[in-house]
C-alpha positions in Angstrom: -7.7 -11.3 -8.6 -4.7 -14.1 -8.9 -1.7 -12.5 -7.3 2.3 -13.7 -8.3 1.5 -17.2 -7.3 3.0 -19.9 -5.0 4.8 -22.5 -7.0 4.9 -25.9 -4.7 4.3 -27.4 -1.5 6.5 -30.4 -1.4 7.9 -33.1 1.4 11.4 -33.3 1.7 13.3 -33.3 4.9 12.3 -32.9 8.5 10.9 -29.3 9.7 10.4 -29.7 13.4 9.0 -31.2 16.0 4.9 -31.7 14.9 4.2 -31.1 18.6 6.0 -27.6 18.3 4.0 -24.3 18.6 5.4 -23.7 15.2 7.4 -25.6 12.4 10.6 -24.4 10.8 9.9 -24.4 7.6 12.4 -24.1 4.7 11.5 -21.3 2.4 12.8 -20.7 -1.2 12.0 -17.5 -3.5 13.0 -16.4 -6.6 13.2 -13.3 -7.6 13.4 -12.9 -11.9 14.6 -9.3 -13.3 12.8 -9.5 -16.0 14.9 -9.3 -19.4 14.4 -6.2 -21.7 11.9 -5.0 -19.5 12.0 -2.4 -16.6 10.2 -0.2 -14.7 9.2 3.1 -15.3 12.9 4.3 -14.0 14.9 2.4 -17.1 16.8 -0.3 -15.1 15.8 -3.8 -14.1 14.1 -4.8 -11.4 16.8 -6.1 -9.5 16.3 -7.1 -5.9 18.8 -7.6 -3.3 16.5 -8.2 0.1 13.7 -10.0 0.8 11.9 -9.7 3.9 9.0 -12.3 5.5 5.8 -11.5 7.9 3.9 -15.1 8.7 0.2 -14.6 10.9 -1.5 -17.4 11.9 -4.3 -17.9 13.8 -6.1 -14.7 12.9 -9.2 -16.0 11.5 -11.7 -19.0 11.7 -12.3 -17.6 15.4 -9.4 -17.8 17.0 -8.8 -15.3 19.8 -6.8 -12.5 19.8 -4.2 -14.5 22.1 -4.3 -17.8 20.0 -2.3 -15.3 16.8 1.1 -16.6 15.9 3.4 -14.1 14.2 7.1 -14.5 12.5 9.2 -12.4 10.7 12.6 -11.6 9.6 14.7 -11.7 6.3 15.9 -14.4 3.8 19.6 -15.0 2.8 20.2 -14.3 -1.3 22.4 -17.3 -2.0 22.6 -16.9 -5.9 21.5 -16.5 -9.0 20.9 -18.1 -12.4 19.3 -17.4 -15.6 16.3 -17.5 -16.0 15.8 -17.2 -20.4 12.8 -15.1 -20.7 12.5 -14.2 -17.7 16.1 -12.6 -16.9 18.8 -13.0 -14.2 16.5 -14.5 -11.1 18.1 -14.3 -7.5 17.3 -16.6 -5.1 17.0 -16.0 -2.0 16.2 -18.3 1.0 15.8 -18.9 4.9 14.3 -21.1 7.7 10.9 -19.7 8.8 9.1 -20.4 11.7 5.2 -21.5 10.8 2.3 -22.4 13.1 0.4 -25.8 11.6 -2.6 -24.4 11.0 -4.3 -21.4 8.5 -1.3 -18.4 7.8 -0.5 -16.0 5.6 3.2 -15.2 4.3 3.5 -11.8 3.1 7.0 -11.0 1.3 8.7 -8.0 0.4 11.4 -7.6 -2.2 13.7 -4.0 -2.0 16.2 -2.9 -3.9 19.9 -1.6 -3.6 18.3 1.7 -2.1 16.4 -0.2 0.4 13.9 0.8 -1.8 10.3 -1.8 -1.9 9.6 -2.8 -5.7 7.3 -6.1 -4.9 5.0 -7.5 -2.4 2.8 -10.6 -2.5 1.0 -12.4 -0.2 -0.1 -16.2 0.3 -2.6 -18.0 2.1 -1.1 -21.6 3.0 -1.5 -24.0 5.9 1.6 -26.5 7.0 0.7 -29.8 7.9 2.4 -30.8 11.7 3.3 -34.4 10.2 4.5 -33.5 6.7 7.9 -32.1 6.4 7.5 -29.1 4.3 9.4 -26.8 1.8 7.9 -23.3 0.2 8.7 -22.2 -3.2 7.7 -18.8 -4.3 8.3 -16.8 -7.6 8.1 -12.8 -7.2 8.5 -11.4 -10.6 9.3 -8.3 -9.8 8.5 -6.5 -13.3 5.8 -5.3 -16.0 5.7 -8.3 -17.5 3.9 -11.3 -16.7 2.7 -10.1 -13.4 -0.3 -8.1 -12.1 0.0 -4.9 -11.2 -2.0 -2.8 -9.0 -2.1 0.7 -9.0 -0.5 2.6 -6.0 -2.7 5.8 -5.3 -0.3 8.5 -5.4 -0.3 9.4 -8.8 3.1 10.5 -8.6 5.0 7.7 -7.8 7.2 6.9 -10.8 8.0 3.9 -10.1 5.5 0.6 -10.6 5.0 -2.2 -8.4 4.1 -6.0 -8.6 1.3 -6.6 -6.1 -0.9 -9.0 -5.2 -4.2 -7.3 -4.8 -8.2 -7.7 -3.8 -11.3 -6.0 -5.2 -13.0 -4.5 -2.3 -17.3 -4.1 -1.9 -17.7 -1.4 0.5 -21.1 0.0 2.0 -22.4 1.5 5.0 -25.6 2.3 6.7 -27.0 5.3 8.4 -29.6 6.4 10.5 -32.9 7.5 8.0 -33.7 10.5 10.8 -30.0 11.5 10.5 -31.5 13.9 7.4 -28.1 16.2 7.8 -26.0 13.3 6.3 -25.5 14.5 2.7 -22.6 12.2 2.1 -20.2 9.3 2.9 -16.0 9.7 2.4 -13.7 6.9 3.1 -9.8 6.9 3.6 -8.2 3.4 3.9 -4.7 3.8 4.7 -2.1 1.0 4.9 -0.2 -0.2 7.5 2.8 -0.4 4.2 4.6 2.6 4.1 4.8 2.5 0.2 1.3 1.7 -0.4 -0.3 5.2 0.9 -3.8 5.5 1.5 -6.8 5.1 -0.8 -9.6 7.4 -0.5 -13.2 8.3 -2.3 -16.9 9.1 -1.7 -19.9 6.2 -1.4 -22.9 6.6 -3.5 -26.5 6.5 -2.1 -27.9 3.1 -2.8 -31.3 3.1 -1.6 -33.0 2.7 2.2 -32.7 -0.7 4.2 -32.8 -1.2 7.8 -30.2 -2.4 10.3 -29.8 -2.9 14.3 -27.6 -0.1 16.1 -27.9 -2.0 19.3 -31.8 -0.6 20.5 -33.3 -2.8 17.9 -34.0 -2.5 13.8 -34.4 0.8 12.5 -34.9 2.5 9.2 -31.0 3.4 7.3 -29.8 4.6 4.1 -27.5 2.8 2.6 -24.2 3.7 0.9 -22.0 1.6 -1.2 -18.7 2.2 -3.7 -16.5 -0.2 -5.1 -12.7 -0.4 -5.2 -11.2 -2.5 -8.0 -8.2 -3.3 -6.6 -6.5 -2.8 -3.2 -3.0 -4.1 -2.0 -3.6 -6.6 0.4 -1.9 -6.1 3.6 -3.7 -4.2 7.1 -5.3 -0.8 7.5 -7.4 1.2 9.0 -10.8 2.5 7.4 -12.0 5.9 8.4 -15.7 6.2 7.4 -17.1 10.4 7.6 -20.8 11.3 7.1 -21.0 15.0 5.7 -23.7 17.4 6.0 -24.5 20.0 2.9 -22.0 22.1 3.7 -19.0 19.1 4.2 -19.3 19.5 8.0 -18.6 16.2 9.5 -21.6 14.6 11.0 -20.7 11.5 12.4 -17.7 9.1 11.6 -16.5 5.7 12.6 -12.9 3.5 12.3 -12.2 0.2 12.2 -8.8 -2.1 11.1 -9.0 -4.3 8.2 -6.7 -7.2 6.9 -6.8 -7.8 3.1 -5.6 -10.8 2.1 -4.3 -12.5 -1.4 -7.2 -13.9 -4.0 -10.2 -12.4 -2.6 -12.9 -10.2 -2.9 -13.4 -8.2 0.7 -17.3 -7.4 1.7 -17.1 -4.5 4.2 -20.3 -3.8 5.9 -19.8 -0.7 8.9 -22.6 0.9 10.5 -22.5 4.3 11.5 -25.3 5.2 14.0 -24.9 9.1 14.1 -26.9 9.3 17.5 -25.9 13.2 17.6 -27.7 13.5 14.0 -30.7 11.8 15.7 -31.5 14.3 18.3 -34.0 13.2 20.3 -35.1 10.1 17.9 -35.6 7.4 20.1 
């Protein structure tokens, strides 16, 4: 899925030292209203904050103490119109980028204090090419994807950049109690919520718990479209009567213009009993 997009990457003026641990980087965003259109409450889409997470380092196999992490706010420092696309605020700020693979994550709020947009970018920052970041968060119905949040009764509609997800899992074929597979994915946005649903059986298969390959069934479920960010995945095997069999966690990143695989095995050794 192709989020609210990043506009240009373009050298103009110095951003640091390219022997730094990280660059300053100037950053630019606009953020449109929208004219005539507005969200489910009747008003515009007007923000008046917009806040910044950078992580670097967190993939490509870099260790856990190689991550590089920024955050903070941007300055709104006008306004203009926009024509079709309504009164757009700009807002921008100096952040501080590692040169190598990141992802920018912003967050637009309202008067209230109230989040009404969040998108997320994959970029890298060259160490010998001064940089500046343009963004565009159009922060209403139209001309922007939308992804559903999962409490249905939220009134209010966001613009998110989102990801379809493949989920499936695999459990033990002598664990014959497991009737069924739930998930809950909740997000580490407070706004987002959690997503939650059942796996379908998908067939047997065979995987390696750590003792060697044995027989599994395998489950598997879709989800269209989830907002990118970090959670944490709770997977629960069920017996016939919804008694919890076995279950397993693990924390996720999602991020921007992807589709996530997510293979978790579930080994159930109670389930097993004396299966070797």
């Amino acid at each position: 899925m192709v989020g609210c997009g990043l506009l240009v990457v373009s050298a103009c003026g110095d951003s640091g030292d390219p022997n730094a641990d990280s660059l300053g980087v100037a950053v630019t965003v606009f953020v449109p209203s929208g004219r005539d259109v507005t969200f489910d409450t009747g008003s515009p889409a007007q923000a008046t904050s917009v806040e910044f997470t950078v992580d670097c380092g967190l993939g490509g196999g870099a260790r856990a103490g190689d991550a590089f992490t920024s955050e903070g706010t941007l300055e709104r420092t006008g306004a203009f119109d926009g024509g079709s696309k309504g009164v757009t605020r700009v807002f921008e700020g100096v952040v501080e980028i590692a040169p190598e693979p990141c992802v920018i994550r912003l967050l637009a709020r309202d008067d209230d204090g109230e989040a009404v947009c969040i998108m997320e970018e994959r970029l890298t920052v060259e160490p010998d090419v001064p940089s500046e970041l343009y963004f565009e968060m159009p922060c209403y119905l139209y001309g922007c994807s939308t992804t559903p949040l999962p409490d249905a009764d939220r009134v209010l509609k966001f613009c998110v950049s989102g990801v379809g997800v493949i989920l499936s899992a695999e459990t033990p074929a002598m664990a014959e109690n497991v009737e069924s597979l739930e998930y809950v994915l909740s997000s580490s946005i407070e706004f987002v919520g959690d997503y939650s649903g059942s796996l379908l059986f998908a067939g047997p298969s065979t995987a390696d718990f750590g003792a060697g390959s044995v027989p599994t069934d395998t489950w598997r479920t879709t989800i269209d479209q989830v907002a990118v960010g970090s959670y944490l995945l709770e997977l629960t095997a069920l017996d016939s009567g919804g008694e919890t069999v076995c279950a397993v966690e693990t924390e996720i990143d999602f991020v921007a213009d992807a589709v996530a695989q997510i293979q978790v095995a579930l080994p159930c050794v109670d389930a097993m009993g004396g299966a070797p």
